[in-house]
N, C-alpha and C positions, 0 to 999 in steps of 0.2 A: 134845678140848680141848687146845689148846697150853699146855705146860710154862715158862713163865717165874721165871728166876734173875733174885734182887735182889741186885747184890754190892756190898758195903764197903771199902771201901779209906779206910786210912791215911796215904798218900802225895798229895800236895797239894807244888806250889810258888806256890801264892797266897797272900800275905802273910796277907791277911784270915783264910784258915781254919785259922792257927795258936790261933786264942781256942775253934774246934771240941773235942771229947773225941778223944784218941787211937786209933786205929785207925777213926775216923767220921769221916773229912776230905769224902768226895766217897762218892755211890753213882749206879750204873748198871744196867742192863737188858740180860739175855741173853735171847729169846725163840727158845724152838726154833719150825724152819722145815724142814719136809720131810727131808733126809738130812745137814741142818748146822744150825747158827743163826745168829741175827742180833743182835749188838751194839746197841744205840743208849744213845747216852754224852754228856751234855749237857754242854760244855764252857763256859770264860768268853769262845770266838771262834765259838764255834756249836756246833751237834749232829754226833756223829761216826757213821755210819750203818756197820755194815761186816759180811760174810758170813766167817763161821767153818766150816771143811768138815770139822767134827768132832761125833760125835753128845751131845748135852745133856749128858750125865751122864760125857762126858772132859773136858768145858769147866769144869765142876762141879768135879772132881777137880782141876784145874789152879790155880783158884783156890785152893781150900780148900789146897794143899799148896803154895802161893808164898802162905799167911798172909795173905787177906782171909777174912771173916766171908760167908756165900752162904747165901740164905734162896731156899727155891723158895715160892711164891707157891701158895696152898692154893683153887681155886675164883673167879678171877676172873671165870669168864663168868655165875657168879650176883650178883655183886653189880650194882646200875642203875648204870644210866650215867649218868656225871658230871657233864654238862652243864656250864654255864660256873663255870666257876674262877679268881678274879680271883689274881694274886699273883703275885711279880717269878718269871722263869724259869730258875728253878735245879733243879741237879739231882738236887734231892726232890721239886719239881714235876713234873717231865718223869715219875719214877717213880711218881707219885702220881697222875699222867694213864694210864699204863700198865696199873696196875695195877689200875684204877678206886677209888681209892681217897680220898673225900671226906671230908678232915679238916682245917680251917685252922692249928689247932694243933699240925701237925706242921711244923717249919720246916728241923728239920735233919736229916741222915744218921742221929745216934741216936737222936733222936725217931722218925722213922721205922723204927728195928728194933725198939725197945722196942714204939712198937705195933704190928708187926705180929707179936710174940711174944707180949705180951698179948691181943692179939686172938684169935688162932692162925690168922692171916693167913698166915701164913710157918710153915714150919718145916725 
């Protein structure tokens, strides 16, 4: 089973997600991939795809100690699959397709760690 990072970030210069909670402006997806990982990062001009040549757990580290919030994703190849999911394409959706994770009431970045801390989706 691949090891997928859901990271938080604080940092936003889109006007709109100043009315977000602080340190939950935007999140993203690290999925480990053979002897590196792989980024995929939904932006407001598209998706950012890119190859990290560092093993999961210094990417991990990197984050957690430049101050985002980093939840590893507990068991997603047992939860079913998603199947179609209507709702505009931001990126709690893109990580909520990742992750398989079917909830329409999660709309934002902290909606989305709270449940996946409640859940114990994440830890």
């Amino acid at each position: 089973m691949k090891r997928i990072l859901v990271i938080f970030s604080g940092i936003s210069s889109l006007w709109y997600l100043k009315f977000l909670k602080n340190g939950f402006k935007h999140c993203f997806v690290i999925i480990e991939d053979g002897d590196g990982s792989l980024l995929l990062d939904s932006l407001s001009v598209g998706v950012n795809l890119c190859r990290i040549n560092c093993d999961i757990d210094e990417v991990r580290n990197w984050y957690e100690d430049n101050d985002f919030r980093v939840l590893e994703v507990k068991n997603s190849d047992e939860r079913e699959s998603v199947g179609l999911m209507l709702g505009i394409f931001t990126c709690v959706e893109m990580v909520k397709h990742v992750i398989r994770l079917r909830k329409a009431s999660v709309l934002t970045p902290y909606q989305l760690y709270r449940y996946m801390i409640n859940k114990e989706i994440g830890k």
